[in-house]
ZAMARGU-4260 file (C-alpha; in steps of 0.2 Angstrom, whole numbers, plus 5000, padded with zeros to 4 digits):
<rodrens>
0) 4460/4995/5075 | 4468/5009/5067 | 4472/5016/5085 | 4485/5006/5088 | 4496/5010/5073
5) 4511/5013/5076 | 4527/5017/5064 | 4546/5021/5065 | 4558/5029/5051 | 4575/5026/5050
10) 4580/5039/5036 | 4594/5029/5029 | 4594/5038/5012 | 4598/5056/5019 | 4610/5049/5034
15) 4627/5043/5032 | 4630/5042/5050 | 4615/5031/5052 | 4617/5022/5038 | 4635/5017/5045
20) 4629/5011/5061 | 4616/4998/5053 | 4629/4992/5036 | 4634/4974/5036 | 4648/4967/5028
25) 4641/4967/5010 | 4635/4986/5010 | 4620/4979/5012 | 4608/4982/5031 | 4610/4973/5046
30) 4594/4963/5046 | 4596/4956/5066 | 4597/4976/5070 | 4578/4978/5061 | 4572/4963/5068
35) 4577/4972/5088 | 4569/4986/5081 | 4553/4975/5076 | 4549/4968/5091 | 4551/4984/5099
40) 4538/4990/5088 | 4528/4975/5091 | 4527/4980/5109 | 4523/4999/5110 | 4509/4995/5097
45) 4501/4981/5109 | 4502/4995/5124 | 4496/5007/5112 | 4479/4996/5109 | 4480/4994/5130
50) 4483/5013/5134 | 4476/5021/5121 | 4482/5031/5106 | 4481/5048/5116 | 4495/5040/5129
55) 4515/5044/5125 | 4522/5038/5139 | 4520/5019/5146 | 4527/5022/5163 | 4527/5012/5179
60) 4522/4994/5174 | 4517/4994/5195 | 4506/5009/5190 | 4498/5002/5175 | 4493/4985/5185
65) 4499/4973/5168 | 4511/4970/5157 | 4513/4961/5139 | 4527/4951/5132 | 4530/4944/5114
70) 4524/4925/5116 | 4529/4920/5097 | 4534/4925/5081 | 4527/4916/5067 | 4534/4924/5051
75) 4543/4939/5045 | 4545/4936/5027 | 4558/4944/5018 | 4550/4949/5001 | 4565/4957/4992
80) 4582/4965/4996 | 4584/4979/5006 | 4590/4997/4997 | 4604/5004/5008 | 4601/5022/4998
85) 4583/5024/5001 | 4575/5026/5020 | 4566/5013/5028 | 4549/5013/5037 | 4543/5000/5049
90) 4526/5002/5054 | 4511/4988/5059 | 4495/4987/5071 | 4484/4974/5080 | 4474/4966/5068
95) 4465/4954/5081 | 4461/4951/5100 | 4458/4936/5110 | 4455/4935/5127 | 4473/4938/5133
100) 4480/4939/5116 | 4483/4953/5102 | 4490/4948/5083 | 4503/4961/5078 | 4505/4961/5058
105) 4520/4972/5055 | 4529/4978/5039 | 4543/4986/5033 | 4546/4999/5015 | 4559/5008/5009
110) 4552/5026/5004 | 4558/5041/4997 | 4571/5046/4982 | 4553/5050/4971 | 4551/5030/4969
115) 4533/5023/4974 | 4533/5013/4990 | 4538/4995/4991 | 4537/4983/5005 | 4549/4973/5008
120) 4546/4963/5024 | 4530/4957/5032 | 4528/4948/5048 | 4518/4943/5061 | 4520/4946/5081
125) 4511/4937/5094 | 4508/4946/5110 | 4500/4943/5128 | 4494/4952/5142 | 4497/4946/5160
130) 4493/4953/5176 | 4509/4964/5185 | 4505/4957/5202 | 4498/4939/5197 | 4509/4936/5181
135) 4492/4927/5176 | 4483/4931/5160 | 4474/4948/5156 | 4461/4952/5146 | 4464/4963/5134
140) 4451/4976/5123 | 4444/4969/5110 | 4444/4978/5093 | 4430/4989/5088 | 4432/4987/5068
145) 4425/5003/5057 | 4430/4999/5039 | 4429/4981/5028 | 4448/4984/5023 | 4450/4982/5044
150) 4437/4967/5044 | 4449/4957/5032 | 4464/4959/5044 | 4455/4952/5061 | 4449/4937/5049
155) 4468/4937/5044 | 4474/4939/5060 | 4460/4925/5067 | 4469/4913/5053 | 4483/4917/5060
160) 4478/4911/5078 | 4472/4895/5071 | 4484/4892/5060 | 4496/4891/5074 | 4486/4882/5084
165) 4483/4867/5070 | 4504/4867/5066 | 4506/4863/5084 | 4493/4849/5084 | 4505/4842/5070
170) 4523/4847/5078 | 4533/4832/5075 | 4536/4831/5094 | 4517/4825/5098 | 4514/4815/5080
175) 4519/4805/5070 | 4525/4808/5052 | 4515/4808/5039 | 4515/4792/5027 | 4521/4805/5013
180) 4535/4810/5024 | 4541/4792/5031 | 4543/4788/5015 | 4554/4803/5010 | 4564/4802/5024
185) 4566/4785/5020 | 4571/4788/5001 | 4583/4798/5007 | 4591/4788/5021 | 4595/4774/5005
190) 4601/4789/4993 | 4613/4796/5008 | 4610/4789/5023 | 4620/4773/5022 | 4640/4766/5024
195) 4643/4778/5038 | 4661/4774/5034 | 4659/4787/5017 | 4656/4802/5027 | 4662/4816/5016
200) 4665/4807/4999 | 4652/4815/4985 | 4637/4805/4982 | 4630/4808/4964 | 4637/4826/4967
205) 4630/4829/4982 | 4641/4831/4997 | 4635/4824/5014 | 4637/4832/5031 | 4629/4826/5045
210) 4617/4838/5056 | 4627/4834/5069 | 4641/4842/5064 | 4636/4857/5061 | 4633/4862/5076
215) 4639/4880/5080 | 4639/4889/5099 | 4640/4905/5107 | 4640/4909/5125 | 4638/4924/5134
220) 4633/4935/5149 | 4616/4944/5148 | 4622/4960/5155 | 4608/4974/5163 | 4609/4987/5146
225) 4601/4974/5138 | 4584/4972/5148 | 4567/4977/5143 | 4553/4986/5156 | 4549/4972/5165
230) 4567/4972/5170 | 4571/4952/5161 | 4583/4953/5146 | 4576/4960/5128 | 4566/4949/5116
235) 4573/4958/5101 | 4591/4958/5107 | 4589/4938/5109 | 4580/4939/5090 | 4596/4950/5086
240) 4608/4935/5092 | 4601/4922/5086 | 4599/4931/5069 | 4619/4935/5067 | 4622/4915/5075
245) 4610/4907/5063 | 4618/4918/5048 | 4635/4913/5054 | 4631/4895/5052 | 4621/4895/5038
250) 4637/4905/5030 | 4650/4890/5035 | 4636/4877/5029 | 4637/4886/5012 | 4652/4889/5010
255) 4651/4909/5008 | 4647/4918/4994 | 4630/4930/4994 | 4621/4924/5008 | 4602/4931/5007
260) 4591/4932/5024 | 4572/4923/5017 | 4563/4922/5031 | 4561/4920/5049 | 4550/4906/5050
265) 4544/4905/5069 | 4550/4909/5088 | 4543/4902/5103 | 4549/4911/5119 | 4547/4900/5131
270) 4551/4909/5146 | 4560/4925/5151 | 4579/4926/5152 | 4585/4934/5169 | 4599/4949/5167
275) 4616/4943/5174 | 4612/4923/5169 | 4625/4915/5158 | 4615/4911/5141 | 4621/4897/5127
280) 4616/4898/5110 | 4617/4882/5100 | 4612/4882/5080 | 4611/4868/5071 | 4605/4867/5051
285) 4592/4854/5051 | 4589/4854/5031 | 4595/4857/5014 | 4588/4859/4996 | 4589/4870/4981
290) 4574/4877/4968 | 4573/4885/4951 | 4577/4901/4959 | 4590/4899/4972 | 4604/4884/4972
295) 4604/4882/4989 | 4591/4885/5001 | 4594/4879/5021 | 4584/4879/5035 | 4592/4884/5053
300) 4588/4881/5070 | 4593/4892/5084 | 4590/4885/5102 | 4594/4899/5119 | 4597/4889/5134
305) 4599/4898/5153 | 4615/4890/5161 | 4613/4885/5181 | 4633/4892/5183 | 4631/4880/5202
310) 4623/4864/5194 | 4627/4865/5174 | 4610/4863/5171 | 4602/4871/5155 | 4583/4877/5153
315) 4576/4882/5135 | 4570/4901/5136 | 4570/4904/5117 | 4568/4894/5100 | 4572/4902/5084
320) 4570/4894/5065 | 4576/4904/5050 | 4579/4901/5030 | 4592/4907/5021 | 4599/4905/5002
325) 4614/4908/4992 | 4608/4917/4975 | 4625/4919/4965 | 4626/4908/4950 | 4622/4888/4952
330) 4640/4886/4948 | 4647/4894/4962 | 4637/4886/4974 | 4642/4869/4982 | 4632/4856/4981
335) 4627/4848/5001 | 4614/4839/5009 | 4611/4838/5028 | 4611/4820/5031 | 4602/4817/5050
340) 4609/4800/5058 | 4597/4798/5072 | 4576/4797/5076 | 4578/4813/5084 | 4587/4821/5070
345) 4577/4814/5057 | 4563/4823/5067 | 4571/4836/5067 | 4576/4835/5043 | 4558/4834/5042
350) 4552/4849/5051 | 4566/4859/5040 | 4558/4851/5027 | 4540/4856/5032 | 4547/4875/5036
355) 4555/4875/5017 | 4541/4871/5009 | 4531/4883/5017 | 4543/4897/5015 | 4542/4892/4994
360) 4523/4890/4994 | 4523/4907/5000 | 4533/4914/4988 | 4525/4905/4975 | 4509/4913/4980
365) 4517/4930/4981 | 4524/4930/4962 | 4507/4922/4957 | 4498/4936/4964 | 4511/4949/4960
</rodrens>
């Protein structure tokens, strides 16, 4: 297992000139900039498993007869803000191996200026091999594991696999709601749902906006500086994206104000986007709520469609879901709720539900075990 690790430093602390280049509008880091950079790393490690930890150079992917692509992402957890002073390792390894299949946990720590380590972000990349001629599945080498420390990350990594597999069993686009859930959404529907004609006018101090409205698009061309080896347009650019689209709505939704990144809380690529093809990205907030520690908490939906520029038809190639929060004072914050006004956007409300209530169960779990 340890043979695939892999790690990259950006010395923020003791360059400027880097520093520059990655600073957002709040002094603070770009965090669609470490995300490219993550699923980057994601990939050299999986060919590092595949090639070997003797092997520097990947090569022709004609020569090496396969080739492997990020298939999902199903977390990157945000565990506390970054430190613009301090640098910035991202590092991460395979933890388990199917058939076709390699697991990916990644992290990333600010280091230096004396201060013990602290990470900051976890995540999780899933990879897959395919064939370069066939495009069909590869195997891929199955992990030799030497230490028990190793043991417990293949039976995390294992969770991982199944986890994913049972979340898509219950995706709201094969199954029904729960009984627990109807009922919510229904609650909810009586609370705010009602006397269309209100739209707009507080509701027990809540404003309402429909989901519908808050639709925000960008369009654009996928031009050839962005492509990746297998000559199709970068993953971690389209992460990138839909990271700065998804921050831009969220922003609007909450009216400004200190907008703090949570979590990236799944992709699914769905097929490769060809350089020179005319992408739209569409982001939509699907739900809002607050909690003790943040006032306002939404969940945002980013969706990247190829264009047909001769028919006008649009294929999904990319699905992105994020959480973000504003964490000034409650007083500051305006007080919203996404209200959906049809089955499909209701279906939508709860699946923003589902993805916030993971996101604070695993916070819960990390202050508990702190």
């Amino acid at each position: 297992m340890h043979d695939s690790y892999c790690e990259l430093v950006l010395p923020f602390g003791s360059s400027p000139k880097l520093l520059e280049q990655y600073t957002n509008v709040h002094g603070g880091i770009r965090t669609g900039k470490l995300m490219e950079h993550l699923d980057s790393l994601a990939g050299s490690i999986s060919y590092k498993h595949m090639l070997g930890p003797g092997v520097d150079s990947l090569g022709k992917i004609e020569d090496r007869g396969f080739y492997i692509v990020t298939a999902s992402v199903d977390r990157l957890d945000m565990l506390s803000p970054l430190d613009p002073s301090r640098d910035l390792r991202l590092s991460g390894q395979v933890i388990y191996t199917g058939k076709s299949s390699m697991e990916v946990a990644v992290k990333m720590e600010t280091i230096g200026m004396g201060l013990e380590e602290e990470t900051v972000l976890l995540g999780r990349f899933s990879m897959v091999c395919r064939d370069a001629l066939t495009h069909r599945a590869r195997n891929v080498h199955p992990l030799i594991i030497s230490t028990t420390e190793e043991e417990s990350l293949r039976s995390m990594g294992e969770d991982m696999k199944k986890r994913r597999q049972s979340q898509a069993l219950r995706s709201l686009s094969r199954v029904p709601p729960s009984s627990a859930e109807a009922e919510a959404l229904h609650s909810f529907y009586l609370k705010y749902g009602q006397d269309a004609k209100d739209l707009g006018i507080p509701r027990e101090s809540d404003e309402r906006v429909w989901l519908g409205d808050t639709k925000v698009e960008k369009t654009m061309l996928m031009f050839p500086q962005e492509r990746n080896v297998h000559q199709k347009i970068f993953g971690g650019y389209l992460m990138r994206l839909a990271y700065q689209l998804g921050f831009s709505n969220s922003s609007l939704f909450m009216r400004g104000g200190h907008v703090r990144f949570l979590s990236l809380d799944g992709i699914a690529f769905a097929q490769p986007v060809p350089i020179g093809s005319i992408l739209r990205l569409t982001s939509y907030v699907l739900h809002s709520t607050s909690s003790a520690e943040f006032p306002m908490i939404v969940h945002v939906a980013v969706t990247a469609n190829v264009v047909d520029v001769q028919t006008g038809n649009e294929s999904t190639t990319n699905e992105f879901r994020f959480t973000w929060c504003r964490d000034d004072s409650a007083s500051s914050v305006p007080r919203r709720q996404i209200v959906p006004k049809t089955y499909k956007e209701a279906m939508l409300w709860l699946e923003g539900k589902r993805a916030l209530e993971m996101g604070d169960e695993i916070r819960g779990l990390r202050t508990k075990y702190a």
